[in-house]
C-alpha positions as CSV (number, residue, x, y, z in Angstrom):
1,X,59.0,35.5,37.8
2,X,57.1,33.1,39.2
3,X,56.2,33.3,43.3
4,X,56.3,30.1,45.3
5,X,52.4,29.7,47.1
6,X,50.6,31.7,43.9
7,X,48.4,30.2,41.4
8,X,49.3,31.0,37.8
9,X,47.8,30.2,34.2
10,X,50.8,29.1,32.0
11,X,50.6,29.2,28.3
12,X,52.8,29.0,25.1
13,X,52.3,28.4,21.3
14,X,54.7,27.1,18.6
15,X,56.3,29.8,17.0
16,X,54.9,31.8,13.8
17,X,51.6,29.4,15.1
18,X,53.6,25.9,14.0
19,X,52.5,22.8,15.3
20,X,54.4,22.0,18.6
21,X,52.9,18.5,18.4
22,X,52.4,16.4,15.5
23,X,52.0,12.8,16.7
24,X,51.1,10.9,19.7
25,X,54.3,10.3,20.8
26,X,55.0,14.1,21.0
27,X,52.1,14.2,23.5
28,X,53.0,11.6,25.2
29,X,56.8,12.6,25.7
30,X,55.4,15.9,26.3
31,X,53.5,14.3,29.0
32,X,56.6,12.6,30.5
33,X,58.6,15.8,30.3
34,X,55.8,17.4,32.6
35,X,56.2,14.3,35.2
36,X,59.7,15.6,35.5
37,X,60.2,19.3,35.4
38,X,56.2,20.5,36.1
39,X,55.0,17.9,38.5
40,X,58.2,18.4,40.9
41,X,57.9,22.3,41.5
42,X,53.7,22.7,40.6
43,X,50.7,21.5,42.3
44,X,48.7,21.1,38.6
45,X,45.1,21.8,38.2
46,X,44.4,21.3,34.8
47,X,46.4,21.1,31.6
48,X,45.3,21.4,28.0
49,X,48.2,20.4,24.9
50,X,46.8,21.0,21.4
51,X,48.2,21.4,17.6
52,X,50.1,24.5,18.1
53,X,49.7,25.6,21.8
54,X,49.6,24.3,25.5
55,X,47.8,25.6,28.7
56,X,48.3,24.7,32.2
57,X,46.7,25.9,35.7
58,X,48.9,25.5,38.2
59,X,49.9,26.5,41.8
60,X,53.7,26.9,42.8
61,X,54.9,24.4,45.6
62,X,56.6,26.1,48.5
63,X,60.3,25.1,49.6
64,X,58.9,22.4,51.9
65,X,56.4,21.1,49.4
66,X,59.4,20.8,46.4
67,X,62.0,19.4,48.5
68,X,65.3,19.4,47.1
69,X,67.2,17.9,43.9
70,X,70.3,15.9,44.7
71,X,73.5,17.6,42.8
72,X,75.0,14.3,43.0
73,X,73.0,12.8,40.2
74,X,73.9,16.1,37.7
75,X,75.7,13.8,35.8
76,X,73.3,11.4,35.2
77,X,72.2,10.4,32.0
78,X,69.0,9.2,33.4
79,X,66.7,12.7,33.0
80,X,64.1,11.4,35.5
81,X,66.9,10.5,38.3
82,X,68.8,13.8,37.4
83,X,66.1,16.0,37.9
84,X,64.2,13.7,40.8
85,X,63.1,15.9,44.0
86,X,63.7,14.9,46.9
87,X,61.0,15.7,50.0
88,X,62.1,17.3,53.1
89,X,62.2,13.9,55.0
90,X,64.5,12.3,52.6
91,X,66.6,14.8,52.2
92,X,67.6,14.1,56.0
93,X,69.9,10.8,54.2
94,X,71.0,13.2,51.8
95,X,74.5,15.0,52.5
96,X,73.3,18.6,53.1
97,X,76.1,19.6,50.5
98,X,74.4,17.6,47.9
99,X,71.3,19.7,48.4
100,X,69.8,22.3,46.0
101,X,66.8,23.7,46.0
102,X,64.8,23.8,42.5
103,X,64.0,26.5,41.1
104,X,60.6,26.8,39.1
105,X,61.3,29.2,36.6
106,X,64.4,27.5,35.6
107,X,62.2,24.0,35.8
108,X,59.7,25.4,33.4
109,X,62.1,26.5,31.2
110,X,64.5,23.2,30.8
111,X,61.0,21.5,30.7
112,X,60.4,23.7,27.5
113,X,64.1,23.7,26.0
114,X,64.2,19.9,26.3
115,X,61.4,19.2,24.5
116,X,61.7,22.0,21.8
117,X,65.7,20.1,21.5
118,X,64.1,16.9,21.2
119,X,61.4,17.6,18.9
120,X,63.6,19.6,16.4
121,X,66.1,16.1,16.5
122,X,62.6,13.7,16.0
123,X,61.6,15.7,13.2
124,X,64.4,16.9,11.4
125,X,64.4,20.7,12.0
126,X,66.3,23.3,13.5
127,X,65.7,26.7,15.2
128,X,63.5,28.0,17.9
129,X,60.3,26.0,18.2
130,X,58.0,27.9,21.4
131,X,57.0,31.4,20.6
132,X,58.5,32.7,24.0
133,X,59.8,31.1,26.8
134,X,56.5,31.1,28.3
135,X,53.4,33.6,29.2
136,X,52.3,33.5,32.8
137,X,49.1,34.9,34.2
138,X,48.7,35.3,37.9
139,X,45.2,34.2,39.1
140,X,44.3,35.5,42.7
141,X,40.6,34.0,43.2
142,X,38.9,30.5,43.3
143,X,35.8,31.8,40.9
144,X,38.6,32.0,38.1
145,X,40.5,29.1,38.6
146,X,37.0,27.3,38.4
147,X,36.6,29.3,34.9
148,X,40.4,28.5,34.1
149,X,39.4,24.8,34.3
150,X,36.7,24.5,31.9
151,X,38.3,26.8,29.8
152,X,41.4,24.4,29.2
153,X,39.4,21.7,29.3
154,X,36.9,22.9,26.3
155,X,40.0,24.2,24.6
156,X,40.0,21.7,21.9
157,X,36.1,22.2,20.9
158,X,36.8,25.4,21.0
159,X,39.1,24.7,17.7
160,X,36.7,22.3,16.7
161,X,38.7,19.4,17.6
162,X,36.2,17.5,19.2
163,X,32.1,18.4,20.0
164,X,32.8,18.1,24.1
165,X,36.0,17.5,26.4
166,X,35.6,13.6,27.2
167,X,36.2,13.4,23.4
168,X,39.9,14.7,23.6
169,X,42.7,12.7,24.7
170,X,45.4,15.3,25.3
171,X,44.0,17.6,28.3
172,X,43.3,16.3,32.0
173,X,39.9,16.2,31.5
174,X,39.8,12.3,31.5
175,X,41.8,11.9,34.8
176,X,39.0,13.7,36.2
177,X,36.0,11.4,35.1
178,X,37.9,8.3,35.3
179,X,38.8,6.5,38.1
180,X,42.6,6.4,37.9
181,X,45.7,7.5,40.0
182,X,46.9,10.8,39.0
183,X,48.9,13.6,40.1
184,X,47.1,16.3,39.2
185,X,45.2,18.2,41.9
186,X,41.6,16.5,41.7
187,X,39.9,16.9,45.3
188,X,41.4,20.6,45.0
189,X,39.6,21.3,42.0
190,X,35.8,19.3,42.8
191,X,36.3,21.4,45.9
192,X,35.8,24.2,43.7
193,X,33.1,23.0,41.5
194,X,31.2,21.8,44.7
195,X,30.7,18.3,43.8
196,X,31.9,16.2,40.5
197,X,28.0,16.0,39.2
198,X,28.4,20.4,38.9
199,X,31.8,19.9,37.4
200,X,30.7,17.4,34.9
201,X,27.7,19.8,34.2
202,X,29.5,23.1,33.4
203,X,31.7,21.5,31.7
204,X,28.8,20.3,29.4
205,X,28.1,24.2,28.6
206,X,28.7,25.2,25.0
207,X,28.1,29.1,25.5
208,X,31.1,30.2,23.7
209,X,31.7,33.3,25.9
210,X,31.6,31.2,29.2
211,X,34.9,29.9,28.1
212,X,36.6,33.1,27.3
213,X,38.4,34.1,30.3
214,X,40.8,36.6,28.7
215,X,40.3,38.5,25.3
216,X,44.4,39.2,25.7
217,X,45.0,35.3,26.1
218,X,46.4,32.6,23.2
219,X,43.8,30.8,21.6
């Protein structure tokens, strides 16, 4: 169960090792799915979707940090509305009957069920599509998360996708070089890399056992 306040290394892969993503708009609907469900209850550090498998760093939001959905827009066919949160301060225009407070687990797990529903009606198949409902590991110090970083982020050279991260367009790496607005945590992370020239240097690294954080974890 996850623990509102704790950080946590998240993981899942498609199941008997199946692809989980075939084309780009899986990724990018993938992508959109985590605006909604991972985005509203996470504070995200770094996040890695490949072939068969998926990785994110994360920390969970406290109750003041989520805010609260608005049961009054269950019904409502529009996913991104239905599921919106809500923050503390405009929840005070919100009837307090309307209010419900989000819970991750069951986030993380509608984000998973609705994509695995939605893949299986894009491409024709049926049955279970994610290994599990999901792996967590609980990470309790900064020198990990740091490690946890690069290791998503070299994930795809790792499977030979690519020869370095900037080279993959599916993990957060490139929010992190480029100059765009994202959600993801950024100043968090430099924070722990000390300054963006030492995070774009380690992550330049190709000792293979630098990235492997976990002889127990998915590749």
């Amino acid at each position: 169960m996850l623990e509102r306040g704790k950080y946590y290394h998240i993981f899942n892969k498609g199941i008997d090792g199946q692809n989980i993503f075939k084309h780009a708009y899986d990724y990018l609907h993938f992508l959109d799915l985590m605006n909604i469900f991972l985005f509203s209850v996470t504070d995200v550090y770094a996040y890695a979707l490949m072939g068969n498998h998926f990785h994110f760093a994360v920390k969970i939001k406290s109750i003041e940090e989520t805010g609260f959905l608005n049961s009054e827009h269950s019904r409502s066919k529009d996913m991104a509305l239905k599921w919106k949160t809500f923050s503390v301060e405009e929840a005070e225009n919100i009837p307090a009957r309307n209010l419900k407070i989000p819970d991750p687990d069951y986030m993380l797990r509608h984000l998973f069920d609705t994509y695995a529903r939605w893949f299986n009606k894009k491409h024709e198949r049926k049955g279970k599509l994610l290994e599990k409902s999901y792996t967590i590991k609980e990470v309790d110090n900064t020198s990990y998360l740091k490690r946890l970083v690069l290791y998503i982020h070299n994930n795809p050279v790792k499977h030979g996708f690519c020869s370095h991260p900037v080279e993959y367009g599916w993990t957060s790496y490139l929010s992190f070089i480029n100059n765009q607005t994202t959600k993801l945590k950024k100043e968090t992370v430099l924070k722990w890399f000390d300054s963006f020239s030492q995070f774009k240097s380690l992550h330049n690294k190709t000792d293979d056992d630098f990235f492997d954080i976990d002889p127990l974890i998915i590749e």
